[in-house]
Each structure stands twice: as C-alpha cells, then as structure tokens.
C-alpha positions in Angstrom: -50.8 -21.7 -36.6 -54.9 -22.7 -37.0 -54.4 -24.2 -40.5 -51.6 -26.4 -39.2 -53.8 -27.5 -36.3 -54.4 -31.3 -36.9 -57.7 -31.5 -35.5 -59.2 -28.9 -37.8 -57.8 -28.1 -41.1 -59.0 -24.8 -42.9 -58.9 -25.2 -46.6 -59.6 -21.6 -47.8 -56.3 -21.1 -49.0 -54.6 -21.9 -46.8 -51.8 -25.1 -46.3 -53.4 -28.4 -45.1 -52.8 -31.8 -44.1 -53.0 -34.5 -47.0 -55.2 -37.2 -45.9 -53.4 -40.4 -45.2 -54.9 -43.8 -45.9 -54.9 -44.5 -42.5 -57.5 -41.9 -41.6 -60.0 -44.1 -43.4 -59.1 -46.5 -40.7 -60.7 -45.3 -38.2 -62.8 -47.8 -36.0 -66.5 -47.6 -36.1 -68.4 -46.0 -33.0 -69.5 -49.1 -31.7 -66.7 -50.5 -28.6 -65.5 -53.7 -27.0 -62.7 -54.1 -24.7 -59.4 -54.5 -25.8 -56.2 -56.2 -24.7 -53.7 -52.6 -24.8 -54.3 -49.1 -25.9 -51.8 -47.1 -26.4 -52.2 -43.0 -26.0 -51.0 -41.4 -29.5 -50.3 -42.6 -32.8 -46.6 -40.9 -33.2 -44.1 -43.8 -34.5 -43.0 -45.1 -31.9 -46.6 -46.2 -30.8 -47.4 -47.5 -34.1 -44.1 -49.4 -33.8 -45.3 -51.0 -30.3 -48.7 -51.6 -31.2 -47.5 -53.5 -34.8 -45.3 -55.7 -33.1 -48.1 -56.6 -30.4 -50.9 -57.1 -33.3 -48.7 -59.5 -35.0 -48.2 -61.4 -31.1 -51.9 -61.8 -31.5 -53.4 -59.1 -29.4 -56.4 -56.8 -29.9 -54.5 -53.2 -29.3 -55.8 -49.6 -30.0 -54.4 -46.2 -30.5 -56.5 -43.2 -29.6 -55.0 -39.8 -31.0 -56.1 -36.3 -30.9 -54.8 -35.3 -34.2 -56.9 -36.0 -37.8 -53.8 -38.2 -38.8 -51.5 -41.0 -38.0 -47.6 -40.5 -37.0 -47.1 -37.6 -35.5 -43.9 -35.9 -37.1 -44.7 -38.5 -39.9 -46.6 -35.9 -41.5 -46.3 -34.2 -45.0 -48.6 -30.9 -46.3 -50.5 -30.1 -49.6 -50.3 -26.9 -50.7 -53.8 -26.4 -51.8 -53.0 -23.3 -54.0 -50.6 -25.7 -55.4 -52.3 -29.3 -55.5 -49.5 -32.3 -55.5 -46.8 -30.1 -53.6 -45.9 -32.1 -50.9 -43.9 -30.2 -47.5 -42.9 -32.4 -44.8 -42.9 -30.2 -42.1 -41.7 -31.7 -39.6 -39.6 -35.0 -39.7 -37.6 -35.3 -42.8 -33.6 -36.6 -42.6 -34.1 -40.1 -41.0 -30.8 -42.1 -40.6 -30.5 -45.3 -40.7 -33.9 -46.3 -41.0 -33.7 -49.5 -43.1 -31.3 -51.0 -40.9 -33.5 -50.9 -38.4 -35.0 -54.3 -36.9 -38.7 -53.1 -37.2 -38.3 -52.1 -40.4 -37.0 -55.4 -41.3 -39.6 -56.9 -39.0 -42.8 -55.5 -40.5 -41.7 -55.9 -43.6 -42.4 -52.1 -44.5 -40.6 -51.7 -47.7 -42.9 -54.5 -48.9 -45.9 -52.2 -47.1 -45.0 -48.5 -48.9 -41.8 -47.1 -47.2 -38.9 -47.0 -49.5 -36.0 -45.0 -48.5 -33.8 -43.1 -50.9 -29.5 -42.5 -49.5 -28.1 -40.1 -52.0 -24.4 -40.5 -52.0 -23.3 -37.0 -51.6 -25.1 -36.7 -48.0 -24.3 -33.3 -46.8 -22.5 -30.3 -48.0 -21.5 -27.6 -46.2 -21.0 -25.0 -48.2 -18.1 -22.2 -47.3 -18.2 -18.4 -47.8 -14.6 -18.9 -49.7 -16.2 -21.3 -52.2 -14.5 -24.6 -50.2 -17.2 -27.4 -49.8 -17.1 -29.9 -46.7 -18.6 -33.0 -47.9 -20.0 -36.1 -46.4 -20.2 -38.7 -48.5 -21.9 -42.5 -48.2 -18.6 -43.9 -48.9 -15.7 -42.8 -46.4 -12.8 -42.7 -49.3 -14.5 -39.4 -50.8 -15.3 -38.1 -47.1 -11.9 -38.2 -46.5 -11.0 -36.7 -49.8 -13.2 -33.9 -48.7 -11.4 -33.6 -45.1 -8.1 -33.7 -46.8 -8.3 -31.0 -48.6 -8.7 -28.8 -45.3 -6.0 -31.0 -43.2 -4.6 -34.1 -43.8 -4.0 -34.6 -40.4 -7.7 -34.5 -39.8 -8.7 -36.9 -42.9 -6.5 -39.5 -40.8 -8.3 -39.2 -37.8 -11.3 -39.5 -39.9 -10.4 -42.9 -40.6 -8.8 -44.3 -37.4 -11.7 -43.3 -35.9 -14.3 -45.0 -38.1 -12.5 -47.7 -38.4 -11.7 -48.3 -34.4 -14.9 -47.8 -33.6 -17.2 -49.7 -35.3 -16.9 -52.9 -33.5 -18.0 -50.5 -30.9 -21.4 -49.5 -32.6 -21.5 -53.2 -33.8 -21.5 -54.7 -31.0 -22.3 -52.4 -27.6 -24.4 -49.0 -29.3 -26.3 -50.6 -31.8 -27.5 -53.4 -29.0 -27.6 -51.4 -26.1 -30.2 -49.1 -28.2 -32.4 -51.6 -29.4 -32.6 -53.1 -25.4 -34.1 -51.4 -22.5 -31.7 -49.8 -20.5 -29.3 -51.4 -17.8 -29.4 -50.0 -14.4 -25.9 -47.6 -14.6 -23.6 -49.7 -12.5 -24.3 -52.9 -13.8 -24.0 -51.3 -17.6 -20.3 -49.7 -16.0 -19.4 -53.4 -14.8 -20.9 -54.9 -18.5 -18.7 -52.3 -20.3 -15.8 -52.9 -18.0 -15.7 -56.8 -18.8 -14.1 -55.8 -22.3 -11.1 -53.5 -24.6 -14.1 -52.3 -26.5 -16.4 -51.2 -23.7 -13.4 -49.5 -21.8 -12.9 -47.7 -24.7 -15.9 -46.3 -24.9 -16.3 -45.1 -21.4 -13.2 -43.6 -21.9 -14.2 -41.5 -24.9 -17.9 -41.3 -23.3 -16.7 -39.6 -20.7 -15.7 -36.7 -23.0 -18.7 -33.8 -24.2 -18.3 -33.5 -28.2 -17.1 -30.1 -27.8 -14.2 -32.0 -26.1 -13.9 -34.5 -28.1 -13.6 -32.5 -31.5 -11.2 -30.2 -30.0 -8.9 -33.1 -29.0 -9.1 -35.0 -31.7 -9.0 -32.8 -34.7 -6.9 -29.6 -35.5 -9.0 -27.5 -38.5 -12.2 -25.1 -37.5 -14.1 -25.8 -40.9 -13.6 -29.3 -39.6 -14.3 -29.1 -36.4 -17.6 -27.0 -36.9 -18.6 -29.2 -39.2 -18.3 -32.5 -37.4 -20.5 -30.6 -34.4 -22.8 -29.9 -36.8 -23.6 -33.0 -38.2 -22.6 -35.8 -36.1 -23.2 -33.9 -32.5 -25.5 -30.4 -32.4 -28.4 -32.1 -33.2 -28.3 -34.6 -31.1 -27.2 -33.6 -27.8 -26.0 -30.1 -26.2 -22.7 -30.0 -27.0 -21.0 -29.3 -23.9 -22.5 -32.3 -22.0 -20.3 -34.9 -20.6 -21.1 -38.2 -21.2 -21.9 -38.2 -25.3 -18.0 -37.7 -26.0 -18.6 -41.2 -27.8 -21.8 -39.9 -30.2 -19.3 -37.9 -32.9 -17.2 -41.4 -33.6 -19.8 -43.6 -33.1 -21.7 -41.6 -36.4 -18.5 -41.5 -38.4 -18.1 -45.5 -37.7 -21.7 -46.0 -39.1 -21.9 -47.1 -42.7 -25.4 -45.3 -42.9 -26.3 -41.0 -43.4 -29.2 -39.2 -43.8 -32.1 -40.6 -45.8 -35.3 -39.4 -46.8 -39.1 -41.3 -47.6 -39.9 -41.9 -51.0 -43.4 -40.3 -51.2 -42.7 -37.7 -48.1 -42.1 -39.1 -44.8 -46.2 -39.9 -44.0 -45.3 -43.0 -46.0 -43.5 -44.5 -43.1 -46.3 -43.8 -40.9 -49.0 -45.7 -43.8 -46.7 -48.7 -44.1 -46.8 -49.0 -40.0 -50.9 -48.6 -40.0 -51.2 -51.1 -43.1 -49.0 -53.5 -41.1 -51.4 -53.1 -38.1 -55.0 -53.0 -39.7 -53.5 -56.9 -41.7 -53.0 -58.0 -38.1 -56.4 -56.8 -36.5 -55.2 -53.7 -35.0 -57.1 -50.2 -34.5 -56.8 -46.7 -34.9 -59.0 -44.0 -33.7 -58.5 -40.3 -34.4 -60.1 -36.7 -33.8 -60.1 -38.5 -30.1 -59.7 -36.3 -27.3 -58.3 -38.2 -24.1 -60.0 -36.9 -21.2 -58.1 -39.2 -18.7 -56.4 -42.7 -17.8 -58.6 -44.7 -16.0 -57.0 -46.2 -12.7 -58.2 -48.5 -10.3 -56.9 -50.2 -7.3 -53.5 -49.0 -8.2 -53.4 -50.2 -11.4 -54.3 -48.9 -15.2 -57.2 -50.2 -17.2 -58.4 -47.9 -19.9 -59.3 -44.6 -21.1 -61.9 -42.0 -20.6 -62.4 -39.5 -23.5 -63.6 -35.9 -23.5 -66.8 -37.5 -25.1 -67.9 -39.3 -21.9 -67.1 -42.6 -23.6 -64.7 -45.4 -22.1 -62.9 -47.8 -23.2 -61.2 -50.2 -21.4 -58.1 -52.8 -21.8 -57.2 -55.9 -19.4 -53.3 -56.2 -20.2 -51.6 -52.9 -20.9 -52.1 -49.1 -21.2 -49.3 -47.4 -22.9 -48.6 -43.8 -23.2 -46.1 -42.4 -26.4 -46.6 -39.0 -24.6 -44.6 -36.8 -22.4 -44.2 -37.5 -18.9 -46.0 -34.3 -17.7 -48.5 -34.9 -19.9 -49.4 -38.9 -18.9 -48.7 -38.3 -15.1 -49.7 -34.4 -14.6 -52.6 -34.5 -17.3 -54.1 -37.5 -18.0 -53.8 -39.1 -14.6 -55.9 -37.8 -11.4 -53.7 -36.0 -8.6 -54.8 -38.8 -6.6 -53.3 -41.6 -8.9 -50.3 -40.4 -9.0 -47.5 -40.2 -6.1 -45.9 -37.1 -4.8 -42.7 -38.0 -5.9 -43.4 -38.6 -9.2 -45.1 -35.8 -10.0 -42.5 -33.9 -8.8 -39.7 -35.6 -11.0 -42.5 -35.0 -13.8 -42.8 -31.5 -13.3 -39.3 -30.9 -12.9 -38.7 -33.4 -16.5 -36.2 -31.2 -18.6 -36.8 -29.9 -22.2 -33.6 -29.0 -24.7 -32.8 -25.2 -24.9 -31.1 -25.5 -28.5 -33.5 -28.0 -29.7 -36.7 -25.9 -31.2 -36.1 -25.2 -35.2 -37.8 -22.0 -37.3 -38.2 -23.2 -41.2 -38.6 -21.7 -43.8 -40.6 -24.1 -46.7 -41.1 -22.6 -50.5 -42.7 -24.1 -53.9 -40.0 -23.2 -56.7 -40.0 -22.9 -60.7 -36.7 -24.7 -60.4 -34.5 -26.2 -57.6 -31.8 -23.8 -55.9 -28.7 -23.4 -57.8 -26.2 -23.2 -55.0 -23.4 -21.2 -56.9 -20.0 -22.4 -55.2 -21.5 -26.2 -55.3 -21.2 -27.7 -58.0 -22.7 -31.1 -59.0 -19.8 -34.3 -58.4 -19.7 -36.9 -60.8 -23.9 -36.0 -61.5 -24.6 -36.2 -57.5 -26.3 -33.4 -56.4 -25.9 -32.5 -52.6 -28.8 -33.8 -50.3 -28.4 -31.6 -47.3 -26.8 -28.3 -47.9 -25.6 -26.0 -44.9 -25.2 -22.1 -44.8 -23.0 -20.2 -42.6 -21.4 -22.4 -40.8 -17.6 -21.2 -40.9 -16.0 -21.7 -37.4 -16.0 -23.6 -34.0 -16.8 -20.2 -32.2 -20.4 -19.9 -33.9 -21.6 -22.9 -31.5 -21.0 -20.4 -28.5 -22.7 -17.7 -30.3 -25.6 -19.9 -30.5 -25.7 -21.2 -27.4 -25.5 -17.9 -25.6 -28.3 -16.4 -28.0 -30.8 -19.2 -27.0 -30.0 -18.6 -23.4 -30.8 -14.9 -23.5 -34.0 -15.6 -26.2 -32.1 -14.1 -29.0 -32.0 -15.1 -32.3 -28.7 -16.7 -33.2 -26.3 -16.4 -35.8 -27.9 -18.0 -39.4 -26.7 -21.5 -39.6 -28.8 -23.1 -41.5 -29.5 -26.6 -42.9 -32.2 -28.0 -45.5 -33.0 -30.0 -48.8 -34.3 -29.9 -52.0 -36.5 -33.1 -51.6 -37.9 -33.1 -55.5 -33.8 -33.3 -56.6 -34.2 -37.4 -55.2 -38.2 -37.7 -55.6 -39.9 -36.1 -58.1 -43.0 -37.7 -56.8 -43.5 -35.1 -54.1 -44.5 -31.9 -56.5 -45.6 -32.2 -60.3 -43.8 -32.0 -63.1 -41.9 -28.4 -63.6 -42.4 -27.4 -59.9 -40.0 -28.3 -56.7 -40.2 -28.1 -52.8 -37.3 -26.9 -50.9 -36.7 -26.2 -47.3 -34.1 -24.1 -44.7 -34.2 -25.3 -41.1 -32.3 -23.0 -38.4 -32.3 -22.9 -34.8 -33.8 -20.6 -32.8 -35.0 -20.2 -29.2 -38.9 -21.4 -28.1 -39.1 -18.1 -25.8 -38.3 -15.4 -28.2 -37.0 -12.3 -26.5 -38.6 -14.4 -23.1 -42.3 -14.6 -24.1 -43.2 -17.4 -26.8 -45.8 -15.0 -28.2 -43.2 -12.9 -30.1 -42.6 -15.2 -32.3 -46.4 -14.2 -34.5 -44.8 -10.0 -34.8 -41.0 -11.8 -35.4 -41.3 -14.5 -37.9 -41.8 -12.4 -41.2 -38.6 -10.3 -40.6 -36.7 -13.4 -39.5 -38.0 -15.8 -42.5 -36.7 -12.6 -44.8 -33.4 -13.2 -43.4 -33.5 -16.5 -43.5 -34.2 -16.5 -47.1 -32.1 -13.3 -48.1 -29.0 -15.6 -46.4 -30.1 -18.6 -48.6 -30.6 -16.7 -52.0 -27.0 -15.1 -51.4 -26.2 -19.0 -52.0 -28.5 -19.7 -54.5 -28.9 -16.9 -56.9 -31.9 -18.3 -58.7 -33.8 -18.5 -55.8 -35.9 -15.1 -55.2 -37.0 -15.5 -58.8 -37.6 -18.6 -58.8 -40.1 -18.9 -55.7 -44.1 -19.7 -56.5 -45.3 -20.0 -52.7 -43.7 -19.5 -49.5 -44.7 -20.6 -45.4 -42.9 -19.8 -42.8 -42.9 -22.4 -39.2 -41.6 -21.3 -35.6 -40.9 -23.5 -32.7 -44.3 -22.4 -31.3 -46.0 -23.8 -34.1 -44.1 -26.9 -33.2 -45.7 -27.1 -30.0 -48.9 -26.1 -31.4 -48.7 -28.9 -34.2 -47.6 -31.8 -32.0 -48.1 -31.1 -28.0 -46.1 -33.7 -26.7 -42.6 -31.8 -27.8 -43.3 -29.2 -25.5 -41.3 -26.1 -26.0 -40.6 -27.0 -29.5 -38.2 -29.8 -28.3 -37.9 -32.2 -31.5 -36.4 -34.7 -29.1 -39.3 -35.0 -26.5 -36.9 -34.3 -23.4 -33.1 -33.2 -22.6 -30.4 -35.8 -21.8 -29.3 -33.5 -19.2 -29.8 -34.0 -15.3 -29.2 -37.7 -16.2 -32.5 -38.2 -18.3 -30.6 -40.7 -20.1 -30.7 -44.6 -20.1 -32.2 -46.3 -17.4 -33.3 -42.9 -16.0 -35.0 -42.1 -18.7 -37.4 -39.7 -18.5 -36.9 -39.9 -14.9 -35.8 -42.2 -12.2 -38.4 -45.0 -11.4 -40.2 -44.4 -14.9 -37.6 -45.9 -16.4 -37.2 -49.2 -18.6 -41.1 -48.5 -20.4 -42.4 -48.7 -17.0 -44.2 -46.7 -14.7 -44.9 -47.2 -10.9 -49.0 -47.7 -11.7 -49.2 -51.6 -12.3 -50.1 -52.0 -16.1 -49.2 -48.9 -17.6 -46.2 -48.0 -19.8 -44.3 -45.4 -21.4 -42.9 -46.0 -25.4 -42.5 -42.4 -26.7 -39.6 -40.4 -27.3 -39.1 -39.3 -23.8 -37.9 -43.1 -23.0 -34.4 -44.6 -23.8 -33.0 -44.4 -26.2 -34.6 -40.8 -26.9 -36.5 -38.7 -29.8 -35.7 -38.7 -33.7 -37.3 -41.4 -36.0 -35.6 -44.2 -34.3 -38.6 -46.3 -33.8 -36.5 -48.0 -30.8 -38.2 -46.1 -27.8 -41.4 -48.0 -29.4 -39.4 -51.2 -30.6 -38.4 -51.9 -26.9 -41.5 -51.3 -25.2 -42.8 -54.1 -27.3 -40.1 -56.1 -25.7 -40.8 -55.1 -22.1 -44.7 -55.4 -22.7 -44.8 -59.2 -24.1 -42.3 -60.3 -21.8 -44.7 -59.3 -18.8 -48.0 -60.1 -20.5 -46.1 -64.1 -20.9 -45.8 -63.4 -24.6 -43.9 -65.3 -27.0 -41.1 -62.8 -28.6 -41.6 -63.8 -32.0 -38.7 -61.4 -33.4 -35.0 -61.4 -32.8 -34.3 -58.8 -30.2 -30.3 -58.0 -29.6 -29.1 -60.3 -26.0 -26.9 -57.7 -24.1 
C-alpha cells in the first residue's frame, strides 16, 4: 500500500509513519571509513551493531526505509493525531529476560514492557473461556475445568521441563549453532538432553495429541504455544509446546508502541559513537579479492569498512541482489535461490480507532484483569487441517483470529476517550495463486473479519471511528526482506534450522566471502523479536575481529 511505503509517506489523509527520534540521527553527507556496516536497521542489526559500538568500534547501518527497526514500527493516524497502530510487531515474549536487554540497559533507555496477568483468552462459541495466565495455578484452573486430566499434564510438563529450557534451550539460543552431530553427542552426555531429543523428535501436532485428551485443549495449546512458531506437522519441534509451558514468561507488549524498543536500541548506539543512515538505497556489496569491504549505494556513493560487513537481510537478497553473479559461487546461489519461505506464516489484519474498547460478551473481566490477547473461532483440533489445506490451495481459511486492545494496558498510545484495537488472522501470500488478488479481496474479507469479531463484541460496529485494513502483500511491500509475507524471515523446513541456518555453509553468521556476515532473522535461532539472531552475531564478529567480549554470553 503507497502510504505504508517507508520511503515515502503520503500525508493527505492517509495513515503514516510517526517519526522516531532516531530519524533525526541520521549521519551528515560528509563520509569516512568505518570499522562494520551492517545492511538494515531491523532489530536484530541494531542489536549487533550496539554491542559492537560499546566494544569500541566505528559501525554503520544503511537502510532503505525512512525509519529505524523494521517491524519495530508503530502508525499515526493523521485523521486521528495521537492514535498509535503498530502494525507489524506487537506480542513480544520474553523480552526483558533477554541478555541484550539487560545488556544495553534499555529500560533505563525508553523500553518498558507491560505482562498483563491474564495473557490470552480464547474465547468459546458456548461461552467457556481457555485462559493463560502469568501464574500456572490459575492456567491450570482454566484447563481443569475442560479436563482434569489435561490440567495435570499441564503441570508435569512445566515442571519437568524447565531445567530443560534453563539449562540447554535458553543457552543453546543465545549461542551460535553447534554442528548437528556434535549438538546429538552434547545432548546425549545427559537425562535432560535425552529427554529432549526424545520429545524433539515428535511434530507438535504429535505431541498434543499424545499428551493431552480435550480438543478445546488441544487446539488451543497449537495455537499459542506451536502455530505460530513452526508448521505444525514438522518433526523435530515436538519439544517447542513444553518448552513454552515450562517458561515463567507470556506475551508482552511496549509501553509507548513497539518503535520504543527500536529508540532505546538507536539511543544506546548514537551514546557509544554509532551511526545510522536512512532513505539509503543499497546498490551493492562491494567485494574484492574474495573478500567484503563496503557498500555501493544507488547514489554512486561508497563507503567502505576494514573489519566486517554484515547483512540483517534475506539470503536471496544479500547473495542474489546485492552481490555480483561473479562474487558469489554456484552453489550458493543455488541454496539461496532454493531458501524456503513459511506457507502458513503471512497474516491479513484488520486495525480500527474505537469510542470505547471491545466488550467481548462471554468474557468477563477476572478479579479486574482484562484479557490481553483474545482469540475467535478457534473450537477444535480439526480447524488446523482446514487451515493448512486452505493456504495450500490459496484459499482463504477458516476465521481464527487473534488480537489486542493495546490502550486496555497503555493508555499512552491514543488520547483520552479514544482506543486502538486489532484482529490478526492467517491467510495465504498467493491469494487464489496470484498475490495481486489480494487489492479486489481485502474489503470483503476485512468485512468478515470484522462481522466475526463484532459477533464477540457487540459494541463494536458502533463503536468504530476509523478503520485500515493490511494483507500479507502489504507485508512484503512494507518490509522486503520477509518475502512472501513470511513474519519469520524463512521456514524451518528442509533443515533450515540451527547450524544450517539459512542454508548449509551460511551458517553460524558466516558466509563463504571472507569478512561478511549474516545477523537477521533468517539465521539461528530464527524470526520474531528475539534479538538473538543479532545478539550472537555480535559474538561470532568480536571473537574473529580479536575483540574483548565484554558481556556474559551463555558457555555451551
């Protein structure tokens, strides 16, 4: 959509990008050579290039975009000024028990995260509620009213595994990747690691079937702890359902919308003599004698680094379109070309202003805590099929949908009297086979989006001052590295996992051309706000530069 472009914001009217501090960051025109630039300014590059500011290097980040962060990135209604929509990342878990946020001290910078108790809700056409909550005691209230058998395999599993998390997920996702036989001989060595190979082994579809006995239940755990992580029915992520219930963290949202993450990151960089320039187009890497030393941009201008290039882009687009034919091997760019994309990833959403929040009528409020996430439609295991099948074929699936009323926990983000709420559901990139169907489609299908939400929320038709609809074209269109719409910058399928992630031999942050690196979401441990693809590459970087590591990375 042109207004959403973030190179050129329209503002007759129409929705636009509210300007971050960090665009009045922007370097002047005048260059010098640096010691790393890094291609983007998505999180997980601002991540990398914080850590290496603060180890005393000169490091730049070139983007295309008008803004910093990538899915950081929150709206301003102009009809509407001080409604805030953060349209693309939103529900970020775990955040501030992450070590960069500890690191960079980025609470103390701007980012302040907000956990409502009552995490998610999934709301039932028979007026039953599935609830997660912060606390596992009223979780497993929730699941015992639907089976008691269930609610005790709620516990036993969060219980038994969290020494697992503790002490092999949580490390082996804030390290690069091992090579796959010596992480199978690592986990071997101990009762916990068996374990989880055992229960890795298993897809989540497996997993929840074996495990526990109610649909509701089982739908529901899919949902939230599996579906948006990782396709379902692939082998090998058996262990992601338990190792969520075992965390002691859920879904949390910015304070401010989510761009504040992405300020505190570029205030942490500019008080340690970093540099961000936007409204750059990248032209091309520059290589020579086999190895990477700096950019060329669209301008005709160059700049140049001695230590490190670093791209938090695709693969296809660092090695097929920023890097000369010549540059790059035949077998690279074929295991570029052929780098996957998730089917089930891409999202359609549907964002309004509102009079007054949704007033979900079967939900009521819990000891004064509102629901944070609610989802719609979500009744039985079999939907997950449906949905599966209907993205295969370029349908549109059945309505399951998820979203928030973010001025319920922050007032801050719209002015007084007025709210924001939002409905995310899945849908496929290619609808009916041609992406281009989506600009004659999205009308009808934001209609039913909302007419399925207002049958929740009575109040809401009447209620509704402004209304914008986004498709998983608009996704691509918006931010070009999650090609197809993919949210997660790559599939975990065809092993694009771990140490072969995104491909074989571009694994570990490197890449076969001597001095540059890969630290976006397409790495290990994969997309989301993590920060970790971004946090590791800093690792890997130093380490070869003859850096000292000043932080504490996890040993593993």
């Amino acid at each position: 959509m042109p207004w959403l472009q973030r190179k050129r914001c329209s503002t007759n009217g129409a929705l636009k990008l509210k300007q971050q501090p960090c665009k009045k960051w922007e370097r002047s025109m005048s260059r010098s050579d640096y010691d790393g630039i890094i291609l983007g300014a998505g999180h997980n590059a601002l991540i990398l290039q914080a850590y290496l500011c603060r180890s005393g290097l000169k490091v730049l980040a070139v983007d295309r975009a008008a803004l910093c962060g990538g899915g950081l990135m929150s709206i301003e209604n102009p009809r509407i000024p001080g409604v805030l929509h953060n349209i693309h990342s939103f529900y970020h878990r775990a955040i501030t028990a992450m070590p960069w946020y500890r690191d960079l001290g980025l609470e103390q910078l701007g980012a302040r995260y907000i956990e409502p108790e009552r995490n998610v809700v999934m709301r039932l056409a028979d007026g039953r509620s599935l609830e997660w909550w912060t606390d596992l005691d009223r979780t497993a209230a929730s699941f015992e009213q639907f089976s008691k058998r269930d609610a005790l395999a709620l516990r036993r599993w969060a219980e038994d595994f969290r020494p697992i998390v503790d002490e092999i997920l949580v490390p082996e996702a804030q390290s690069p990747p091992k090579e796959p036989e010596e992480r199978r001989r690592f986990l071997n060595s101990s009762a916990n690691g068996r374990r989880l190979l055992e229960v890795q082994a298993l897809s989540p579809l497996e997993f929840v079937c074996r495990e526990f006995e109610n649909d509701a239940i089982r739908a529901g755990l899919l949902f939230f702890n599996g579906l948006r992580e990782v396709d379902l029915r692939l082998r090998g992520f058996g262990h992601a359902i338990p190792a969520l219930l075992a965390s002691p963290h859920k879904a949390q949202m910015c304070a401010g919308g989510s761009e504040r993450l992405a300020d505190a990151l570029v205030r942490d960089i500019r008080n340690h003599s970093g540099e961000v320039l936007l409204n750059a187009e990248i032209k091309r890497i520059i290589v020579r004698s086999g190895q990477a030393e700096g950019l060329e941009l669209a301008s005709g201008e160059v700049i140049r680094a001695s230590g490190f290039i670093a791209s938090g882009l695709n693969p296809q687009q660092t090695f097929l379109q920023y890097l000369n034919q010549s540059e790059v091997s035949p077998d690279v760019r074929e295991k570029a070309v052929g780098f996957e994309y998730n089917l089930i990833a891409p999202l359609m959403a549907v964002h309004l202003t509102l009079r007054e929040p949704p007033n979900y009528s079967l939900i009521e409020p819990d000891g004064g805590q509102l629901p944070f996430m609610v989802i719609l439609g979500l009744e039985k295991l079999e939907q997950f099929h449906e949905m599966v099948a209907a993205h295969e074929q370029g349908n549109i699936p059945p309505a399951i949908m998820w979203g928030t009323c973010p001025t319920l926990f922050d007032s801050t983000q719209a002015p007084a009297g007025l709210h924001t709420a939002f409905m995310w559901q899945k849908t496929p990139y290619a609808l009916h086979g041609n992406p281009n169907s989506w600009e004659a489609a999205k009308a009808e299908l934001g209609k039913r989006m909302l007419d399925v939400w207002s049958a929740a929320a009575p109040n809401l038709v009447d209620a509704i001052v402004d209304e914008f609809i986004l498709t998983p074209v608009d996704t691509e269109s918006i931010l070009p590295n999650m090609t197809r719409g993919d949210l997660l910058v790559g599939s975990f399928a065809r092993g694009q996992i771990g140490y072969n992630r995104p491909f074989a031999g571009a694994g570990q942050y490197r890449t076969p051309i001597k001095k540059l690196y890969l630290c976006g979401g397409s790495t290990h441990p994969g997309g989301n706000i993590t920060g970790l693809c971004g946090y590791n590459a800093a690792r890997v970087i130093a380490a070869e530069l003859g850096l000292k590591i000043w932080w504490n990375p996890p040993q593993i």
